[in-house]
C-alpha positions, 0 to 999 in steps of 0.5 A: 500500500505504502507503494502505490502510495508513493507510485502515484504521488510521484507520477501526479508530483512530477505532471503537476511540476512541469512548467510551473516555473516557465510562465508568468503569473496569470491575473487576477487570483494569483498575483495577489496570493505571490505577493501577500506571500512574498510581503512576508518574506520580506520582512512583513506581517506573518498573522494578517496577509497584506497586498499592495499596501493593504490587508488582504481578508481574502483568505485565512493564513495556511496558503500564505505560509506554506508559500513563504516556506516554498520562497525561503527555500527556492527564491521569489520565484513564480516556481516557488509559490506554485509548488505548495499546488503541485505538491498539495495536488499529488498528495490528495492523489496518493490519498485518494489511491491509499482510500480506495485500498481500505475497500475491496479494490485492486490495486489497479484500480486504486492506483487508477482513482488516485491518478485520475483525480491528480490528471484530471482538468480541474485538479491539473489547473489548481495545481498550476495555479498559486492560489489555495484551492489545491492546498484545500483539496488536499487538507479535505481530502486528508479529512476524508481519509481519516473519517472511512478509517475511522467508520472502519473501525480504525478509531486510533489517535492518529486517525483521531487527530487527522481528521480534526487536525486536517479540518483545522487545516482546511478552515485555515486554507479556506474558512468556513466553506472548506467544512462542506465537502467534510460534512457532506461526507460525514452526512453521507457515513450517517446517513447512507451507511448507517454508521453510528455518530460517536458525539462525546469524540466528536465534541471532543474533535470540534473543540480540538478543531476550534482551538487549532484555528484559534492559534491563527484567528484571535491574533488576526482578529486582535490586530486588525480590530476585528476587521479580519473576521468582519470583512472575511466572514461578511463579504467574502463569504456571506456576500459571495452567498448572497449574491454574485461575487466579481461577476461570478454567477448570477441570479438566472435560472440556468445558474442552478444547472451550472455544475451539472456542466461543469463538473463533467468537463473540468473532470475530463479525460476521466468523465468519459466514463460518467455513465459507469460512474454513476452506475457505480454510485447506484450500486449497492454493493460495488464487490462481491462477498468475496473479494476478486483476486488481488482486492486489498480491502475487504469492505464493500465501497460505501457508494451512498456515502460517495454519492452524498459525498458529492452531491451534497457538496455540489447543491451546496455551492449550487445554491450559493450565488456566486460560483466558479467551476472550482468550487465542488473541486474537495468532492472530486475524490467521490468521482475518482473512488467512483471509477476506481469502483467502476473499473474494478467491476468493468466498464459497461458503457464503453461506446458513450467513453470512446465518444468523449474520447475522439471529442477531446481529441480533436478540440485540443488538437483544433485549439493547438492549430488556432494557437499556431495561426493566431500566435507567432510561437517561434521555437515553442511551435514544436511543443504546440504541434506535439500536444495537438497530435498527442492529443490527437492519436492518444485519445483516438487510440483511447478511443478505439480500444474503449470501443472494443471493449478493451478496459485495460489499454483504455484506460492506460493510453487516456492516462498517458496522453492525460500526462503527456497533455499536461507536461507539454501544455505549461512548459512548452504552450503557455511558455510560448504564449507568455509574449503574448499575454497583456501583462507586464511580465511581458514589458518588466524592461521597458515599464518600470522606466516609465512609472518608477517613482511615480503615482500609478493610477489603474483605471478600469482594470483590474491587474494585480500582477502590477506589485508582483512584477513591478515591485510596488503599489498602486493605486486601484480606482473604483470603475466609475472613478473617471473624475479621480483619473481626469485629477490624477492626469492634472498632478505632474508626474502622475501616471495612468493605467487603463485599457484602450477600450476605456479611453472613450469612458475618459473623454466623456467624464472631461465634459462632466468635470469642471475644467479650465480650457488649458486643463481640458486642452492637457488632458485632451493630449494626454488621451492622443498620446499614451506613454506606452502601449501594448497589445495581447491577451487580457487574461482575465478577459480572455481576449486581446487588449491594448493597454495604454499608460498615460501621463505627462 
């Protein structure tokens, strides 16, 4: 077990560390979690989190700390502060694969649950990506593994402070959201496994919880006046329920359906098997009485409790307004242990799998050659062109065998191309594309030359990369803060940074502000002649941008 253990936390380790280091830091979430973190580093306060110059309540303290941690040891570095997410993913894999091995499974299959969990798109994005929802899939999934051991009758003091230590853990990583996944599992052992509640224990581990979190959270409290839990608990987490958060969710009806889509796409390759792993939450008893040959557990898989697992976990954040696909990502497991099931038994749908195979195949093989038509890749052509025929002949193949019936090479040439999609993509695709983002990565030279020293005013645009890259702070206006950008331009010196698109918003604020002839006559001028300008791909938006800086 300690093998397959390490078998699968090294291969999802070394497919979650490919490239974290070759490109820049993507706005708008992962500037500001590098460089709270790197504000420590340099001397700053390790309770509260600060970013350009203020408070961040955003998120509690864990993420922060195990990034400084990877800075101390690596540098200020995009690498070091993506490493916690590589690692925290491959860890909730190797977890996962160590979960299934406590039910009567094969070892193929569990090895196969732990890697589909850590290739799957969603868990490679986070893994990518400098924020804390990796480090939350793995403190939850730590959680999910001490709450089976302990309904199997492993009621041990390990066991005992992993699951109230690793509950802590979470709470720290993400606050009270991260209790859903945990409690619809709970729920799930309760309810649909009729597993006995043990209330003096678990009074006893709430209270242990509590008294964890309370190292981190009094202090904060105390230092910011209380304003940590007023801002973290108001807005970013009963705000975010209320209503939606930066434009993320809505109010519409279809909103409600958003995870059905979602969650089977950001599961892909391995949700082309969806109809088995549904079946497999059906079932009753996922194994026969006697266990198959190689089963290293004896227990038959709890698939109600799998099954509440993740729909409890989904129709929570469905009912909560604002959502992101990477919300349901701690009931991931569920879908994972799922398909080991599945696989253990055989697929029963392979025609519905070798649909979705040829379907990825071809849109990430499409999506490379628009890649080469629409962005000049110098070198990094080649890398371009090896995933889209990876892609291509990896999942036709997955395919072809998935028709016939073929389980085993299936699901080995999915797994395969998964990881050779997922070394290329960061190291060689995003690498290349890195000239093209409209992010000042791209101008580090040429910027600062022009806004060192100086006030710095961003208008209608949301960029935090800005104090990772530049070094410094800035000043973010409000979106209808045109008559603040009008002064701003007035003060010698002062610079301001605003896409193209909003150079018309400015031109229609001078008529509603009252201003001398020669003032309107500077300003006027400052519109028709930016400082700077640059043109690529707002990440954030997802399109092409020029950015413009104005100033005198």
């Amino acid at each position: 077990m300690k093998r397959d253990f390490w078998i699968v936390f090294l291969i999802v380790a070394a497919v979650s560390c490919a490239g974290i280091g070759s490109y820049c830091l993507l706005d708008v979430d992962e500037p500001r979690f590098a460089t709270a973190s790197r504000t420590m580093f340099e001397g700053g306060d390790w309770i509260v989190p600060h970013f350009n110059g203020d408070e961040r309540f955003d998120k509690p303290i864990l993420v922060y700390w195990f990034q400084l941690a990877s800075i101390w040891l690596f540098g200020v570095t995009e690498f070091a502060v993506r490493l916690p997410s590589a690692l925290a993913v491959a860890l909730a894999s190797a977890i996962v694969c160590s979960i299934a091995q406590t039910f009567a499974c094969s070892r193929r299959c569990a090895v196969l649950a732990g890697l589909a969990l850590g290739t799957c798109a969603q868990a490679q994005i986070m893994a990518h990506a400098a924020t804390a929802d990796a480090l939350l899939l793995a403190t939850t999934t730590c959680v999910a593994y001490a709450q089976f051991a302990r309904w199997s009758g492993r009621r041990t003091p390990f066991t005992f402070l992993l699951l109230w230590g690793g509950l802590a853990a979470a709470i720290l990583t993400k606050g009270p959201p991260a209790v859903v996944a945990p409690m619809s599992l709970a729920l799930g052992l309760a309810l649909g496994e009729r597993s006995r509640v043990h209330w003096r224990s678990a009074a006893l581990g709430i209270s242990v919880c509590l008294a964890l979190v309370a190292l981190w959270a009094v202090p904060a409290y105390v230092r910011t006046d209380g304003r940590f839990l007023e801002v973290g608990l108001g807005k970013h987490v009963v705000e975010r329920s209320l209503r939606p958060f930066e434009g993320h969710g809505g109010f519409a009806p279809w909103w409600y359906l958003f995870y059905v889509v979602s969650v089977p796409l950001t599961f892909l390759p391995w949700s082309g098997w969806l109809p088995d792993i549904v079946a497999a939450l059906r079932r009753r008893e996922s194994v026969a009485a006697t266990p198959a040959k190689g089963a290293v557990g004896e227990r038959a898989f709890p698939n109600r409790a799998l099954t509440i697992w993740l729909v409890g976990t989904v129709l929570v954040f469905t009912i909560v307004t604002s959502k992101l696909p990477h919300y349901p990502l701690p009931a991931f497991p569920a879908l994972a242990l799922a398909l080991g099931s599945a696989a253990h038994h055989g697929f029963r749908y392979p025609r519905v799998a070798a649909g979705v195979f040829v379907v990825c195949g071809a849109v990430l093989a499409a999506a490379m050659v628009f890649v080469l038509i629409r962005f000049p890749m110098g070198w990094n052509a080649t890398s371009v062109v090896a995933l889209g025929a990876s892609a291509l002949v990896g999942f036709f193949l997955a395919a072809k065998h998935s028709w016939k019936g073929d389980d085993s090479k299936a699901i080995s040439l999915v797994l395969a191309t998964s990881i050779v999609v997922w070394i290329i993509l960061p190291r060689g695709v995003l690498a290349g594309m890195s000239g093209h983002w409209l992010h000042i990565e791209k101008a580090r030279y040429a910027l600062p030359d022009i806004v060192r020293d100086r006030p710095l005013l961003l208008y209608r645009i949301v960029m935090p990369s800005l104090a990772w890259y530049l070094g410094r702070n800035y000043t973010q206006l409000e979106l209808d803060d045109s008559r603040r950008a009008i002064e701003g331009l007035l003060v010698p010196g002062t610079r301001v940074l605003l896409r193209a698109s909003r150079l018309d918003d400015l031109k229609r604020a001078i008529g509603e502000t009252d201003l001398e002839p020669a003032q309107r006559a500077r300003i006027d001028a400052l519109l028709e002649t930016p400082l700077w300008r640059n043109r690529g791909i707002l990440a954030q938006k997802g399109k092409l941008e020029d950015l413009l800086v104005l100033g005198d």
